[in-house]
VMD Tcl script that draws the C-alpha trace (Angstrom):
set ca {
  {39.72 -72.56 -134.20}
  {41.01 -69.07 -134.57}
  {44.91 -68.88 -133.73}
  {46.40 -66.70 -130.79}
  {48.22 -63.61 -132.16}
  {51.68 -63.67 -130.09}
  {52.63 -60.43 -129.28}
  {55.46 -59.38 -128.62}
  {56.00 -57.35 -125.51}
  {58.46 -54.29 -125.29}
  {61.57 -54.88 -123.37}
  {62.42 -51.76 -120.93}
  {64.83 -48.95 -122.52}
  {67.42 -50.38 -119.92}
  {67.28 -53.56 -121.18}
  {66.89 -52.48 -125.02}
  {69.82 -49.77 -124.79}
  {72.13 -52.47 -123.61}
  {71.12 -54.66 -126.43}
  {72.31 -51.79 -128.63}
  {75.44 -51.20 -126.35}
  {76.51 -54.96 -126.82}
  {76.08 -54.84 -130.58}
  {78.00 -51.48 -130.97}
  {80.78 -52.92 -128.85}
  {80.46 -56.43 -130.34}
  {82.13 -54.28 -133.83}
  {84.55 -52.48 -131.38}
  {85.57 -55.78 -129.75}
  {86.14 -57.11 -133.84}
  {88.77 -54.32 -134.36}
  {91.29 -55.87 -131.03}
  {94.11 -57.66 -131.59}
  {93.92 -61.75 -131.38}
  {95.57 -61.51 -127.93}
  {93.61 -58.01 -126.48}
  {90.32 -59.76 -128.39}
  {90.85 -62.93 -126.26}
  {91.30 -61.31 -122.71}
  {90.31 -57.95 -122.61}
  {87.50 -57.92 -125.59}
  {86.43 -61.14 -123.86}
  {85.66 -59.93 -120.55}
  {83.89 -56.61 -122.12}
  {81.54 -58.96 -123.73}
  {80.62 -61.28 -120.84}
  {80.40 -58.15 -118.83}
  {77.35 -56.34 -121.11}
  {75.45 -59.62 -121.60}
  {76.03 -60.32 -117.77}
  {74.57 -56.83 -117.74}
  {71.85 -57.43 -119.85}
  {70.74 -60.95 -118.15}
  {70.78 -59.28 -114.37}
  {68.70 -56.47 -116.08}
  {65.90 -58.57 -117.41}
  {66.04 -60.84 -114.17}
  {65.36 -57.65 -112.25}
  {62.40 -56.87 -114.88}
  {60.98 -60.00 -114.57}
  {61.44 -60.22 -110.47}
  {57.99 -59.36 -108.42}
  {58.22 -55.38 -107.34}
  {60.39 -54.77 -104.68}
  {61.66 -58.49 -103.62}
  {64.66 -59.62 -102.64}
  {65.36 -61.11 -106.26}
  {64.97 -57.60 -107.87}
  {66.71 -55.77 -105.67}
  {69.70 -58.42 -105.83}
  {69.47 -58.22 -109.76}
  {69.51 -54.23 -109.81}
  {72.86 -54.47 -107.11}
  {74.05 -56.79 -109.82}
  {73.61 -54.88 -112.31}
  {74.91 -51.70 -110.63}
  {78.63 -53.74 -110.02}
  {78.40 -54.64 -113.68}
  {78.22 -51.55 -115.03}
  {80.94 -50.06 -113.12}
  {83.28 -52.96 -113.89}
  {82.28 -52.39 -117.66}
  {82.70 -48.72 -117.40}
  {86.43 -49.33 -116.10}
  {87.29 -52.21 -118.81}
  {85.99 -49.54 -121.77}
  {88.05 -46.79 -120.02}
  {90.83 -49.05 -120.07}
  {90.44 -50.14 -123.58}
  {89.75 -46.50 -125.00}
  {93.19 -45.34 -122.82}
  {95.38 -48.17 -124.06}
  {93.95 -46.91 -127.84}
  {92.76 -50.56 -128.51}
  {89.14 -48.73 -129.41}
  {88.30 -45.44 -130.12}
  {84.57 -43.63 -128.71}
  {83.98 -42.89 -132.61}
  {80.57 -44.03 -133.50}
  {77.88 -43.53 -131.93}
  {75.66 -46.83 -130.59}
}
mol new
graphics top color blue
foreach p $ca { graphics top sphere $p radius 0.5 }
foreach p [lrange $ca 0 end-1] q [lrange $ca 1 end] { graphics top cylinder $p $q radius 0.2 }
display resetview
C-alpha cells in the first residue's frame, strides 16, 4: 500500500509574521533584567503567542461566524496591548528597535 504524502499547508502571512515577531522578541526579551524579564518580558511573550493562537483560531473558524469574528476582535485587543508593552519597553531603554525581525 502506497503511503500518504503529508503536506504541509502554508500558514497565512498574519499568522507566519507573528511567528517571526515572537522569535525576534523572544532574543529581545533574553537581553531584560531578571526582574523586567519576569514581569514585563513575561507579559510581552504571553501577549504575541496569545496573538498568534487567536490568529490561527480565526483562520481555522468557518467564514464569517461568530467564532472568527470573536478571534479577529481578539486579536485586534492583543495587538494594541502588545504595541503599548513594546512602546513601554523601548521608552524605559530595556530593548532597543535594532534588528530587524
Amino acid at each position: 500500500m502506497p503511503r500518504q504524502s503529508t503536506q504541509v499547508t502554508s500558514l497565512p502571512v498574519a499568522v507566519e509574521r507573528t511567528f517571526d515577531l515572537w522569535m525576534w522578541l523572544e532574543g529581545r526579551v533574553a537581553d531584560f533584567s531578571v526582574y523586567t524579564r519576569q514581569s514585563l518580558g513575561r507579559r510581552i511573550l504571553d501577549s504575541v503567542l496569545d496573538l498568534m493562537a487567536d490568529l490561527l483560531r480565526a483562520t481555522y473558524a468557518l467564514r464569517r461566524s461568530e467564532k472568527q469574528l470573536r478571534a479577529l476582535t481578539d486579536a485586534n485587543e492583543r495587538v494594541t496591548l502588545l504595541r503599548l508593552l513594546v512602546r513601554g519597553a523601548r521608552e524605559r531603554r530595556y530593548m532597543s528597535m535594532c534588528g530587524s525581525w
